[in-house]
KOLLUM-112951 format. One line per field, with one value per residue (C-alpha): residue number from 1; residue in three letters; z, y, x. Coordinates in steps of 0.2 Angstrom, whole numbers, plus 5000, padded with zeros to 4 digits. Layout:
BEGIN
n = [NUM:...] $
res = [ALA:...] $
z = [Z:...] $
y = [Y:...] $
x = [X:...] $
***
This chain:
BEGIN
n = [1:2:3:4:5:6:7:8:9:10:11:12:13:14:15:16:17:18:19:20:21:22:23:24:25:26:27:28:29:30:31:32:33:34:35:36:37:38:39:40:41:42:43:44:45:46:47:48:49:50:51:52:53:54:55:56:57:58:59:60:61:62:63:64:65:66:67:68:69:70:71:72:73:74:75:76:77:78:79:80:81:82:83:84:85:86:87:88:89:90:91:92:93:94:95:96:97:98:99:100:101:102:103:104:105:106:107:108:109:110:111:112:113:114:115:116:117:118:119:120:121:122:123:124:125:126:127:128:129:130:131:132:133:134:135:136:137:138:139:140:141:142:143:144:145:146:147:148:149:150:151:152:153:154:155:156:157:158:159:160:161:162:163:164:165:166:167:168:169:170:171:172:173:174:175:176:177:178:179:180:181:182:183:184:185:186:187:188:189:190:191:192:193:194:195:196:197:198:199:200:201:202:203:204:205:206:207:208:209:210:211:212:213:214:215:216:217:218:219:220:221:222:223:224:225:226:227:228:229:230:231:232:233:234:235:236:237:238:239:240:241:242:243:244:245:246:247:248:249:250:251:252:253:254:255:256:257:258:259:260:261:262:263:264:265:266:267:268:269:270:271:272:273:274:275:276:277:278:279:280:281:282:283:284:285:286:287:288:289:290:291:292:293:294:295:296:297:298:299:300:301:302:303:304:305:306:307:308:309:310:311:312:313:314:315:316:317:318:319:320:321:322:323:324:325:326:327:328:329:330:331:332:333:334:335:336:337:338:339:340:341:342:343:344:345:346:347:348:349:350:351:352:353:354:355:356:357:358:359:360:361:362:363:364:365:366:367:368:369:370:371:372:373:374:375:376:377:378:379:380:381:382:383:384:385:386:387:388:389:390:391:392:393:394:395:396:397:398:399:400:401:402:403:404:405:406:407:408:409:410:411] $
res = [UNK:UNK:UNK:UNK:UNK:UNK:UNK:UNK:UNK:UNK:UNK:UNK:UNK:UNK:UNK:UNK:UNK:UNK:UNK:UNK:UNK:UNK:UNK:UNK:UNK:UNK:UNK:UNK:UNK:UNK:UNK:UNK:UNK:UNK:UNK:UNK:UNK:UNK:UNK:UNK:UNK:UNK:UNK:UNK:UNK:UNK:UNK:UNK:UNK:UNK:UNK:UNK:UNK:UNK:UNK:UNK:UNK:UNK:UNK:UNK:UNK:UNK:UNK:UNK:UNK:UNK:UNK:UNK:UNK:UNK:UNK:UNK:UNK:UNK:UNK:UNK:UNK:UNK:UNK:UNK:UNK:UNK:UNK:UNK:UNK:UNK:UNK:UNK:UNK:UNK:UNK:UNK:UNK:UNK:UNK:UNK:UNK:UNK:UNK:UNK:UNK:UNK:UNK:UNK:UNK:UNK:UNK:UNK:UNK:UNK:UNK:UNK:UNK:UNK:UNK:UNK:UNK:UNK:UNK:UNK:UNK:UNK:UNK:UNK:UNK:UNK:UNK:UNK:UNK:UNK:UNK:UNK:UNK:UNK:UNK:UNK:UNK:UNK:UNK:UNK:UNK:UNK:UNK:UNK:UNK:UNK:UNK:UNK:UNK:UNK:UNK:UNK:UNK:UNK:UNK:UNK:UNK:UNK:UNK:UNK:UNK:UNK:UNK:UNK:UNK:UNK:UNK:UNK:UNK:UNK:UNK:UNK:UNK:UNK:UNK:UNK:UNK:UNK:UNK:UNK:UNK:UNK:UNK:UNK:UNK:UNK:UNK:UNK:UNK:UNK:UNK:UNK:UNK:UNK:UNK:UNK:UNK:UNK:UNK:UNK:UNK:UNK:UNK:UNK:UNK:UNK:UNK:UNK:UNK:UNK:UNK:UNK:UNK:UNK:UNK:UNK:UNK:UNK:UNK:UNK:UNK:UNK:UNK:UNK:UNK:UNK:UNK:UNK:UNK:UNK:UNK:UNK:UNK:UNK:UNK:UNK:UNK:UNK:UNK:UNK:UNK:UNK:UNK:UNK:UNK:UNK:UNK:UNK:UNK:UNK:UNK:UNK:UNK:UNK:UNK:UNK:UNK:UNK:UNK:UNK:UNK:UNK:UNK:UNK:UNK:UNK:UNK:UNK:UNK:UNK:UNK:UNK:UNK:UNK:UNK:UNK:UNK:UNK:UNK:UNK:UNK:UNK:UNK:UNK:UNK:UNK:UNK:UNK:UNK:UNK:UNK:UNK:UNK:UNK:UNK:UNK:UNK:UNK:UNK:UNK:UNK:UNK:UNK:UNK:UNK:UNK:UNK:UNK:UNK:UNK:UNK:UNK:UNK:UNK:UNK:UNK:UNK:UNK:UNK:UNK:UNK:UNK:UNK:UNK:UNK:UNK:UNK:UNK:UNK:UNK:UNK:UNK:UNK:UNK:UNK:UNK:UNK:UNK:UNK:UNK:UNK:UNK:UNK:UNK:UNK:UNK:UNK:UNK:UNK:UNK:UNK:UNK:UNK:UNK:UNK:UNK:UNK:UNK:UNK:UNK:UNK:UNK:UNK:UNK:UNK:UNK:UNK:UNK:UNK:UNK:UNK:UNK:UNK:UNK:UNK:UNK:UNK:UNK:UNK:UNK:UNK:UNK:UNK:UNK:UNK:UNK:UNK:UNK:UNK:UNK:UNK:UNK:UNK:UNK:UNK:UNK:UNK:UNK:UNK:UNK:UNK:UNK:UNK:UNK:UNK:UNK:UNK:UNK:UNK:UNK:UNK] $
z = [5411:5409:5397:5388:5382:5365:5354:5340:5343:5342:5333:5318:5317:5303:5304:5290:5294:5279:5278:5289:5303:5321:5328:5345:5335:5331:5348:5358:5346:5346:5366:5367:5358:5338:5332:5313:5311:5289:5289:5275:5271:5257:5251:5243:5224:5224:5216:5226:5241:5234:5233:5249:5260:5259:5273:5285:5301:5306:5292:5298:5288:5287:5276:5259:5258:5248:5258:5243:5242:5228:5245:5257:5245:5244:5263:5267:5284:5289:5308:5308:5300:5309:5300:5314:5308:5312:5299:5289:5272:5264:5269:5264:5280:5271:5264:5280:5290:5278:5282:5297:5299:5313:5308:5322:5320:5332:5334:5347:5349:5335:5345:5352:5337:5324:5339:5341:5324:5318:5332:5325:5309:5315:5321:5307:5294:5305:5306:5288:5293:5275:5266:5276:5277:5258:5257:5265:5259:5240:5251:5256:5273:5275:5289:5293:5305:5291:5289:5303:5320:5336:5339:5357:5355:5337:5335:5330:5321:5322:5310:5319:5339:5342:5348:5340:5336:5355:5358:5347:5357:5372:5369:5358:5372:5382:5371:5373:5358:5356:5351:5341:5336:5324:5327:5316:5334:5352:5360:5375:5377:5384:5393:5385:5367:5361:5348:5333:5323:5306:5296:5288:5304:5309:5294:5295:5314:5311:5308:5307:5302:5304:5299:5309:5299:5291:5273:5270:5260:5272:5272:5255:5247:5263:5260:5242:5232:5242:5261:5256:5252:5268:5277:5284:5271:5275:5285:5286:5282:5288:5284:5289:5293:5273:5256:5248:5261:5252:5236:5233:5217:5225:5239:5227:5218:5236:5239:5223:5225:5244:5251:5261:5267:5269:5271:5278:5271:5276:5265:5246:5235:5226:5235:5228:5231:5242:5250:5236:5222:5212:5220:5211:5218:5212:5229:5226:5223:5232:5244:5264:5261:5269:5263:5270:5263:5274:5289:5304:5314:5310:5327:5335:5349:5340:5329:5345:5352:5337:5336:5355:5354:5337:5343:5360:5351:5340:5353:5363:5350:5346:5365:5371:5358:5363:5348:5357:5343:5329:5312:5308:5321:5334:5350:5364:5379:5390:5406:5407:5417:5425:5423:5406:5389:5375:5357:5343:5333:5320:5310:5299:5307:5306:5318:5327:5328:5345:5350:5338:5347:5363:5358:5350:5368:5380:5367:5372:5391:5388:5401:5396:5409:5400:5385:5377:5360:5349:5331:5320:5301:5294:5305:5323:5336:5352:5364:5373:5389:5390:5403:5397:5397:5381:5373:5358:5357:5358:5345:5333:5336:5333:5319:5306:5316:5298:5295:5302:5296:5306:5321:5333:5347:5357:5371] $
y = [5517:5532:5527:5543:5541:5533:5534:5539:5554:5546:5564:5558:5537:5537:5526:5522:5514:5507:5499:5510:5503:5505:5523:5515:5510:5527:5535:5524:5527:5547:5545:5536:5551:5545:5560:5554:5543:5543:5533:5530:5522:5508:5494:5500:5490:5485:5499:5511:5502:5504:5521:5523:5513:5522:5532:5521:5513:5504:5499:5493:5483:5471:5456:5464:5474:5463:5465:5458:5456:5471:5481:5474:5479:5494:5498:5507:5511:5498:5492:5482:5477:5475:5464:5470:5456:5436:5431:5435:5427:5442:5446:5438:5432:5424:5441:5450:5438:5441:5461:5461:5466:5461:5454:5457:5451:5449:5430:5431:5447:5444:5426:5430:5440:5428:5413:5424:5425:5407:5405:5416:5407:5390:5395:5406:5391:5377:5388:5394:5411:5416:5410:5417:5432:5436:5429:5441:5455:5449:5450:5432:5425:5409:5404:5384:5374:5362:5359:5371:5363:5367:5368:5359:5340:5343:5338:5351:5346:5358:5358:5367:5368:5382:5399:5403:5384:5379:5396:5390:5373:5382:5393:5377:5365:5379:5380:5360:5355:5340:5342:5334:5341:5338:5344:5340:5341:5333:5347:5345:5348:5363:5352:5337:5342:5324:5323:5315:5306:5306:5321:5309:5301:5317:5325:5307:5310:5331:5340:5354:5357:5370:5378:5385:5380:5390:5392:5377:5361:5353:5362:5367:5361:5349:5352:5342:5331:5318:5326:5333:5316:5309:5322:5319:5321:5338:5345:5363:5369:5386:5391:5406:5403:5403:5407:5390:5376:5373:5368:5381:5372:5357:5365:5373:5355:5350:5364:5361:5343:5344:5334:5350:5361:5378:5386:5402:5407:5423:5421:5414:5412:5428:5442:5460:5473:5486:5489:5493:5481:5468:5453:5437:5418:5404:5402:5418:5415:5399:5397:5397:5403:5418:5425:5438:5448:5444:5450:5436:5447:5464:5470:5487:5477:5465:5479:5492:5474:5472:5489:5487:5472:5476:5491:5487:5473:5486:5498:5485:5481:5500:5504:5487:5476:5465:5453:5439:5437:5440:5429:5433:5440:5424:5429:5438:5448:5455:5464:5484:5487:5502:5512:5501:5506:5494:5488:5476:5466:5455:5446:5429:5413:5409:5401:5414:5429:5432:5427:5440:5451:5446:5448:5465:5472:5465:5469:5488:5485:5486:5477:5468:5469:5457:5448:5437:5427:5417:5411:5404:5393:5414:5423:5428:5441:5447:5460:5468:5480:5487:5502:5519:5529:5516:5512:5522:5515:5499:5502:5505:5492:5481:5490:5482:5462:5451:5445:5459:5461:5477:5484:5500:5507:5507:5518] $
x = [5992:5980:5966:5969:5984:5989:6004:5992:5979:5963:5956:5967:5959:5950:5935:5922:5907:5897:5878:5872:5879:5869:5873:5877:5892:5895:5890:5901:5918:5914:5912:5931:5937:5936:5929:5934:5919:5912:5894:5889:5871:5874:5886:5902:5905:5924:5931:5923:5928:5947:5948:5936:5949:5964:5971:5959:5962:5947:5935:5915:5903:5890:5885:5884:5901:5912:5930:5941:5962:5960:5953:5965:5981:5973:5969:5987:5984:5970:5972:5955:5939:5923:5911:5896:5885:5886:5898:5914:5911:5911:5929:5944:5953:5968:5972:5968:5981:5994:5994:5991:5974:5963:5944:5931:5911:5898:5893:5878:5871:5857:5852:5838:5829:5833:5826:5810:5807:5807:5796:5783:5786:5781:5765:5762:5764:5755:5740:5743:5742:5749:5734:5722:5730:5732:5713:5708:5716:5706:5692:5687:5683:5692:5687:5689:5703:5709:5725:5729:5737:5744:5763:5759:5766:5773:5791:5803:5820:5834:5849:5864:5864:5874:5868:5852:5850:5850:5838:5824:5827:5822:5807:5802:5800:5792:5776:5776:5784:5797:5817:5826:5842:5858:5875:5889:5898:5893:5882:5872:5856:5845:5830:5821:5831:5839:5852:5851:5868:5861:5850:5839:5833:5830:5822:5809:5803:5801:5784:5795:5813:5822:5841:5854:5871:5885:5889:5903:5907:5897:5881:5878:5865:5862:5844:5843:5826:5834:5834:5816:5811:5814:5804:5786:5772:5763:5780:5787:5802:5811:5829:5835:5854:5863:5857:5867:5860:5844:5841:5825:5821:5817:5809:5797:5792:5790:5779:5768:5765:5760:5775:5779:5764:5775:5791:5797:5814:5825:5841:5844:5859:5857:5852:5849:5861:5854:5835:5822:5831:5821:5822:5815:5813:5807:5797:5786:5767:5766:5752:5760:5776:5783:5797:5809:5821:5836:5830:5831:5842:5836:5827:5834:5841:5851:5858:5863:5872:5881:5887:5891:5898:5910:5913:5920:5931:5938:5942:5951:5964:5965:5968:5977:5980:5968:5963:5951:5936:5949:5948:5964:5975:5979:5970:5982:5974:5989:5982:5992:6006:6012:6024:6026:6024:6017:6021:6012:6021:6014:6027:6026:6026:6043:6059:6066:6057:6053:6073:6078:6064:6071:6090:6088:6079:6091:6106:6100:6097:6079:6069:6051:6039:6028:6025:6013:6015:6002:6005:5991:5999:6002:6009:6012:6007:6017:6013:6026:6027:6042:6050:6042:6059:6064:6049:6054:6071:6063:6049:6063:6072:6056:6048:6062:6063:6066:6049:6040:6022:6015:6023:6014:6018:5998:6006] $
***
């Protein structure tokens, strides 16, 4: 099949990207032949987004765009979101999976930047850099070594060993540090790490304690008065995975008292809008803490393999169907075929769809030359190749299958 060829021009995809989204992103979808790429700088609000949405067939956004159901209702032609950012909270898959629409994000390509970073952090706060560095921009030379140590021979204790989790695990044991980790799954360990069954255990053996968790029932507020208690007199504390995980008010008596010596946080549970918005927390003004305004990811490199990465999954499902990484849309790769023309259809997860898929085709003497099916609790997703000469007859035939939730012809 002729990579050019598609049963929609790509000229007439409309694609708007939102939060300034990297122009690799952009540069790569102009170079496939999407010449109808809208950037737009900032968030969208939800009404704006609404009337924004409509006539468009791939929408991009990152971590402050609030993709509601009002949106999706709204979205009359959407094909696929790309959330080109590490996750999809902001979207709402359940709404998403009931039309249809594919969800895309880019899981790993920040890794590195956001390991580097909390790197930099540890030795910033066990040589209480902040202090020094804010005294000496008042104009006073602080120069002593109390209460500043090495990172050799501390023990770091890492909440969440999954990409960036496991990273820090790495370039931590390299500068001759020791690993403890916790997992709320079995994870094996990059070198010496060693894995730790219960939080608290490890939160009592930890200089230095570090998050790397999503935002769920489990994680929120995991880091409580009664977590922080546990932790080493004098310990540091760095969270830069999600806003909800730690309670920042008790973190701040924890601060005040001495029970922790500093903290670096990236992320909190209210966050302005947009660059250049107050921002307020009840961590500011506290001697070694180094705050950051949602940035752990945020290098030119990690955004350029976002936009790569996003952007090659969205071009896939455009082109091929292809909807590995999808939220939403069960995960079906189908290889081309020649001579062979191909259709999507999504349709509810009910009995006997794909029979009466099947029946209708063969009913018409319409051979398949391949087919794949994969159902998630909502619905179900088939790709069919079928003989070029009746792919029209057989996209017609499909397009009105009971239970039908998006049918389209790729090419």
């Amino acid at each position: 099949m002729p990579s050019d060829l598609t049963s929609y021009p790509r000229n007439k995809i409309k694609i708007l990207l939102l939060e300034n989204i990297s122009d690799a992103a952009v540069d790569e979808l102009r170079a496939s032949g999407y010449a109808d790429v809208r950037k737009v700088g900032g968030a969208l609000s939800e009404a704006e987004l609404i009337e924004a949405v409509k006539g468009v067939h791939l929408l991009g956004i990152r971590s402050k765009t609030h993709v509601t159901k009002n949106v999706i209702e709204a979205a009359d032609k959407l094909l696929a979101i790309g959330a080109f950012c590490i996750g999809v909270n902001q979207i709402d898959l359940a709404s998403a999976t009931e039309k249809g629409v594919a969800v895309f994000n880019a899981p790993y390509s920040n890794t590195r930047s956001v390991a580097e970073l909390v790197i930099g952090l540890c030795v910033m706060l066990i040589r209480k850099i902040p202090d020094k560095n804010a005294a000496a921009h008042r104009g006073e030379w602080l120069k002593d070594a109390k209460g500043s140590f090495e990172l050799r021979g501390k023990t770091l204790g890492i909440i969440g060993y999954g990409n960036i989790g496991s990273q820090v695990s790495a370039m931590a044991e390299a500068l001759g540090m020791q690993v403890l980790y916790f997992d709320a799954a079995t994870k094996l360990p990059l070198g010496n790490a060693k894995q730790i069954r219960d939080v608290k255990e490890l939160l009592k053996a930890s200089d230095i304690v570090t998050l790397h968790v999503p935002s769920d029932a489990t994680t929120r507020n995991m880091i409580d008065r009664s977590a922080i208690d546990a932790m080493r007199q004098g310990s540091l504390l760095l969270n830069y995975s999600r806003g909800d995980v730690v309670d920042l008010e008790a973190v701040r008596d924890a601060l005040v008292s001495g029970k922790l010596a500093g903290a670096a946080v990236d992320v909190f549970p209210e966050e302005p809008e947009k660059s250049g918005d107050k921002f307020e927390s009840v961590l500011q003004n506290l001697p070694n803490v180094i705050l950051t305004p949602h940035i752990g990811g945020s290098t030119e490199e990690a955004q350029a393999n976002i936009g790569m990465d996003v952007t090659a999954k969205l071009r896939n499902y455009l082109e091929f169907g292809t909807s590995e990484g999808s939220h939403t849309v069960p995960p079906v790769n189908l290889p081309p075929q020649a001579e062979t023309h191909r259709i999507l259809h999504i349709h509810r997860n009910v009995p006997g769809v794909l029979g009466e898929i099947n029946s209708r085709l063969s009913g018409h003497g319409i051979n398949i030359l391949g087919q794949y099916l994969k159902t998630n609790d909502t619905i179900g997703y088939v790709i069919l190749d079928v003989e070029s000469e009746l792919s029209k007859e057989a996209f017609a035939l499909l397009k009105d299958v009971p239970g039908t939730v998006k049918a389209r012809m790729v090419y």
